[in-house]
SETORVO-528430 format. One line per 3 residues: number of its first residue (from 1); their letters; for each residue x, y, z of N, C-alpha, C. Coordinates in Angstrom, 2 decimals. Layout:
NUM> A> X Y Z X Y Z X Y Z; ...
END
This chain:
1> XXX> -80.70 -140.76 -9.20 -80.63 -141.79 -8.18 -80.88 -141.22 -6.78; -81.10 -140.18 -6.72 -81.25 -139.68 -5.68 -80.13 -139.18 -4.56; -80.40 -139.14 -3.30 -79.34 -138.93 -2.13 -79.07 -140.30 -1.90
4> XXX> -79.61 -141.25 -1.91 -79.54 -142.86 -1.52 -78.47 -143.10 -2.87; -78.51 -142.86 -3.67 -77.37 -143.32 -4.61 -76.21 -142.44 -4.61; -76.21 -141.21 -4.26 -75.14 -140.06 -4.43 -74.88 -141.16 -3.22
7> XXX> -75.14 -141.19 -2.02 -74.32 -141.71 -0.93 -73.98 -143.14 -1.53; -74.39 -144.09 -1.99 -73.80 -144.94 -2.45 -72.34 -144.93 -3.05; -72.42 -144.19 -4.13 -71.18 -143.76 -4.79 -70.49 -142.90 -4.27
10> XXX> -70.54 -142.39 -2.91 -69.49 -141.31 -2.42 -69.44 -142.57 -1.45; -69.96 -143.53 -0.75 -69.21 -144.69 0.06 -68.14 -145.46 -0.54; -68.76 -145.89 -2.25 -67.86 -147.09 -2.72 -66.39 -145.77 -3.01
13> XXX> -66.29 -144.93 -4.04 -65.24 -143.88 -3.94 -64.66 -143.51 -2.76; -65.21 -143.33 -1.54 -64.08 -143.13 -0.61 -63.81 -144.37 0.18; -64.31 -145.47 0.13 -63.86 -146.78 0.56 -62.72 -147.46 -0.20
16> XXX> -62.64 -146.54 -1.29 -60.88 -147.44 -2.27 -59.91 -146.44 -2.23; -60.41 -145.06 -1.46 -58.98 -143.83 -1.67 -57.96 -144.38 -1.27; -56.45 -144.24 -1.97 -55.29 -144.74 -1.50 -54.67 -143.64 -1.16
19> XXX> -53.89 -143.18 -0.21 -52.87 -141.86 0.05 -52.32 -142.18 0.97; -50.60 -141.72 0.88 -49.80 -141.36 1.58 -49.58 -140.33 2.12; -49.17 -139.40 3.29 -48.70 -138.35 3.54 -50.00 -137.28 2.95
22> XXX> -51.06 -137.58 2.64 -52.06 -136.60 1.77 -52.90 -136.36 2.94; -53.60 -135.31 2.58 -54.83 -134.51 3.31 -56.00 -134.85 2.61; -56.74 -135.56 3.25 -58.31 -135.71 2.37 -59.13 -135.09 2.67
25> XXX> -59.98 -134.26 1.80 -60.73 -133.52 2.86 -62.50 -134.16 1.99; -63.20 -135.24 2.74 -64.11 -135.35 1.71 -65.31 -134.65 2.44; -66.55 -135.14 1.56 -67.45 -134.40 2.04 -68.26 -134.38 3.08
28> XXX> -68.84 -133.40 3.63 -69.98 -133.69 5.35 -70.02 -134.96 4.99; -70.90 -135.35 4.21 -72.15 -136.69 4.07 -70.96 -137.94 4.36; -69.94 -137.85 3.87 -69.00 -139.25 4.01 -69.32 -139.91 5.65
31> XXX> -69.83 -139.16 6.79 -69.81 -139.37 7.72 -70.90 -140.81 7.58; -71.42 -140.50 6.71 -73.02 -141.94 6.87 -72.74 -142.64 5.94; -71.23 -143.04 5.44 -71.28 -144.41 5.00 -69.88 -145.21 5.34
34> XXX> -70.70 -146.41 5.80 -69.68 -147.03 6.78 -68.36 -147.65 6.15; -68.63 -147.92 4.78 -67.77 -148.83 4.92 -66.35 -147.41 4.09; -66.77 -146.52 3.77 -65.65 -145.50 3.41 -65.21 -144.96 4.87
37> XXX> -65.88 -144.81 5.77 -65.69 -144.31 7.26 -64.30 -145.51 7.94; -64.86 -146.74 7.97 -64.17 -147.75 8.11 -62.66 -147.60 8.01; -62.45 -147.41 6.52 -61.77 -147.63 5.40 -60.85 -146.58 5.43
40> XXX> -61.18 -145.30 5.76 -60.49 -144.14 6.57 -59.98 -144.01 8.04; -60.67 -144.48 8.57 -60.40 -144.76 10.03 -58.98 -145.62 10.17; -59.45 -146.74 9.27 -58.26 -147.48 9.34 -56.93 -147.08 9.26
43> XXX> -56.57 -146.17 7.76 -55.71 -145.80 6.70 -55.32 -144.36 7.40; -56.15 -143.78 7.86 -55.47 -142.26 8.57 -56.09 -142.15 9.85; -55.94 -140.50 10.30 -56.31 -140.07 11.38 -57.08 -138.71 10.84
46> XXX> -58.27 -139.02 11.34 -59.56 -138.82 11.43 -59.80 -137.45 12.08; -59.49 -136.10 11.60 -59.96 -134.94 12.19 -61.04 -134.32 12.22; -61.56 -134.00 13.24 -62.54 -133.20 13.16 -62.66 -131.30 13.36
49> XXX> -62.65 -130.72 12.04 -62.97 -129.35 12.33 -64.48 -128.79 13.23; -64.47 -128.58 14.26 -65.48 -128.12 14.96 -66.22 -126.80 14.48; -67.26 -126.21 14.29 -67.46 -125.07 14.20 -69.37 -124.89 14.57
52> XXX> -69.59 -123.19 14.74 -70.65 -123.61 15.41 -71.69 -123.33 14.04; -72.96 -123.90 14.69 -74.05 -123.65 13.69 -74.17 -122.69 12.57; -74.02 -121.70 13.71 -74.13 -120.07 12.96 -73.11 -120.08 11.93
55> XXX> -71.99 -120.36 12.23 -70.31 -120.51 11.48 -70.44 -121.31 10.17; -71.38 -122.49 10.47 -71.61 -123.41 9.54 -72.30 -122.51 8.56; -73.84 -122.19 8.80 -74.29 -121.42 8.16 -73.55 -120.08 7.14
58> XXX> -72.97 -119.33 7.34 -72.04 -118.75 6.87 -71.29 -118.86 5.83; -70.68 -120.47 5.90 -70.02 -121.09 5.29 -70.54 -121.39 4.21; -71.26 -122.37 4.25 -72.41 -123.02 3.37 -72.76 -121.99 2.04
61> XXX> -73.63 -121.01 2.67 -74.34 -120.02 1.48 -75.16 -120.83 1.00; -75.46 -120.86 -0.69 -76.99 -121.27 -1.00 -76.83 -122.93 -1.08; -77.78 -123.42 -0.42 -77.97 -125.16 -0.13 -77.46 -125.86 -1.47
64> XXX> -78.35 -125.35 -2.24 -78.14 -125.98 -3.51 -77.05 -126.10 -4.35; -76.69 -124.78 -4.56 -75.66 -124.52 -5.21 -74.22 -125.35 -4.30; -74.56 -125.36 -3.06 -73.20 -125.85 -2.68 -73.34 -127.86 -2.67
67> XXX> -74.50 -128.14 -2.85 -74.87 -129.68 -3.25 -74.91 -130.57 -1.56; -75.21 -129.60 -0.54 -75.66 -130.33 0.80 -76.36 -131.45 0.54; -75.96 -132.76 1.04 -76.76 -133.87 0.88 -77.82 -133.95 1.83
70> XXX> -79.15 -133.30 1.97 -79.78 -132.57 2.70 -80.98 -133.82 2.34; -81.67 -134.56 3.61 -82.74 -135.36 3.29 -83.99 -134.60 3.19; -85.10 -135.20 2.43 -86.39 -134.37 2.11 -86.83 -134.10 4.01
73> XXX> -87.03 -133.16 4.36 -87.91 -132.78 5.48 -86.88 -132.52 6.69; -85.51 -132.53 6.10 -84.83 -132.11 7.12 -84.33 -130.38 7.19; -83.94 -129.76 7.82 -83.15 -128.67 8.35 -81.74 -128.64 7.96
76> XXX> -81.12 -127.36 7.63 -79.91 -127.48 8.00 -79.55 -127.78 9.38; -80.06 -126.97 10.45 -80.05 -127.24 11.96 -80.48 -128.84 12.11; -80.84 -129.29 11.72 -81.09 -131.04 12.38 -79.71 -131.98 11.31
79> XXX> -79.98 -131.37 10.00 -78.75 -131.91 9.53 -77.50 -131.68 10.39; -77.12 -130.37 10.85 -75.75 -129.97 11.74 -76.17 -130.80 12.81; -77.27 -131.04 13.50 -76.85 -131.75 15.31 -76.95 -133.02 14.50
82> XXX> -77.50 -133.96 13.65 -76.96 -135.26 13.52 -75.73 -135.32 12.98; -75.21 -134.73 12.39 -73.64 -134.50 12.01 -72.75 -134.73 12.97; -72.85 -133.75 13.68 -72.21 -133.07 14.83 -71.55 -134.05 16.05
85> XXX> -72.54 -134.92 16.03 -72.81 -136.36 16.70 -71.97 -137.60 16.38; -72.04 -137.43 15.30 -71.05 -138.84 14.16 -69.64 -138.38 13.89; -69.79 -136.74 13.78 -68.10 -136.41 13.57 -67.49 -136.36 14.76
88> XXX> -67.98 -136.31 16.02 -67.13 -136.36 17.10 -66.83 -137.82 17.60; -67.88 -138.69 17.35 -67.80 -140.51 17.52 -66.23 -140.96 16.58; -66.67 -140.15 15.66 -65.34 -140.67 14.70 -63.96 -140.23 14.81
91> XXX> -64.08 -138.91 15.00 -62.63 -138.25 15.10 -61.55 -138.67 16.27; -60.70 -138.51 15.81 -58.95 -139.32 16.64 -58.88 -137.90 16.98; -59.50 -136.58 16.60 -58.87 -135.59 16.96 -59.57 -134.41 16.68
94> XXX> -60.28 -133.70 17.65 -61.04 -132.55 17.22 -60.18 -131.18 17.51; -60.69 -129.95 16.40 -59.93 -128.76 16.52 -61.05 -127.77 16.64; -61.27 -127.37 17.55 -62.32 -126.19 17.43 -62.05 -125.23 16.28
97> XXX> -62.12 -124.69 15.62 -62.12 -123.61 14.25 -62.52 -122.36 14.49; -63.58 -122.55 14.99 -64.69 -120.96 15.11 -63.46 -119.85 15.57; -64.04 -119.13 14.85 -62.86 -117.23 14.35 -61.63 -117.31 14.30
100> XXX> -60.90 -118.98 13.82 -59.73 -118.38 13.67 -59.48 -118.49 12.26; -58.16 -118.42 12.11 -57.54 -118.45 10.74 -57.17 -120.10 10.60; -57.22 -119.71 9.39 -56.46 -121.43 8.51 -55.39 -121.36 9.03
103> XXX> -54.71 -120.73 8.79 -52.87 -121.09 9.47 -52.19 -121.11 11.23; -53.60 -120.62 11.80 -53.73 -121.14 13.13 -54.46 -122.35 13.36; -55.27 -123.23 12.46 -55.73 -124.49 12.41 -54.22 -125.08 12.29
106> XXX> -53.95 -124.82 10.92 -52.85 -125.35 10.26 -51.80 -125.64 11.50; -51.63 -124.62 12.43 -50.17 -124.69 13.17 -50.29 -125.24 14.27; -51.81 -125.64 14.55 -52.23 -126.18 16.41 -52.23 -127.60 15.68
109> XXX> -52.59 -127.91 14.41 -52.78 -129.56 14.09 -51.31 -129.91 13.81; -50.77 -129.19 13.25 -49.30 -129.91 13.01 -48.55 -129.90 14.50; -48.61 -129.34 15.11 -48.05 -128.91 16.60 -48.51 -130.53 17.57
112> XXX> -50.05 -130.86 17.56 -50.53 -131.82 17.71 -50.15 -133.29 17.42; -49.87 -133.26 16.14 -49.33 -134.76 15.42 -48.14 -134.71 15.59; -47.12 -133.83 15.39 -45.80 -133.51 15.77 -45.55 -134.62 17.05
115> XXX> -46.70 -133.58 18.61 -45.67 -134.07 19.28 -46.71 -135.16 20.22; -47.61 -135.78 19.08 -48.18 -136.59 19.48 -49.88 -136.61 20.29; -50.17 -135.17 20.61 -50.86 -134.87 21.48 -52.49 -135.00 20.74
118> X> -52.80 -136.11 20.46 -53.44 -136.10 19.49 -55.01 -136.33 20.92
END
């Protein structure tokens, strides 16, 4: 079915997630479908991990193997700046990331929601 249907079915699946108190962490692509975006927006608060290109890259490793919903004729670099764009429109709350640790993410976001400073 293509990327047009993988995004289909990763909209209708994250447009019915139910959670309490849970951490969702879904995928880049969830950003381009509205009505799971919606549907999240509503139900939680919306973080955004920041990180830079290069960082991204890093991360990632081989395209394929990691299943980037990557359109025919695009870039990773054009995929990251249209990304980049939609996750900051959306987020209630961005955390820059680049060189630190998980448990310094972990302790500036809970520190944040704690005492509101969102």
């Amino acid at each position: 079915m293509g990327l047009a249907g993988f995004l289909e079915v990763e909209n209708e699946v994250n447009a019915s997630v139910r959670a309490d108190r849970a951490v969702i962490a879904p995928g880049g692509s969830v950003i381009y479908c509205r009505d799971a975006m919606a549907h999240l927006s509503a139900e939680s608060l919306i973080v955004y991990l920041k990180i830079s290109f290069e960082e991204m890259l890093s991360r990632i490793g081989d395209v394929k193997d990691r299943g980037v919903a990557l359109r025919p004729g695009f870039t990773l670099r054009d995929l990251y700046d249209e990304r980049t764009v939609l996750y900051e429109a959306a987020a209630d709350l961005t955390v820059d990331v680049e060189g630190r640790s998980v448990g310094s993410v972990v302790d500036e976001l809970r520190e944040r929601i704690e005492t509101g400073r969102i």
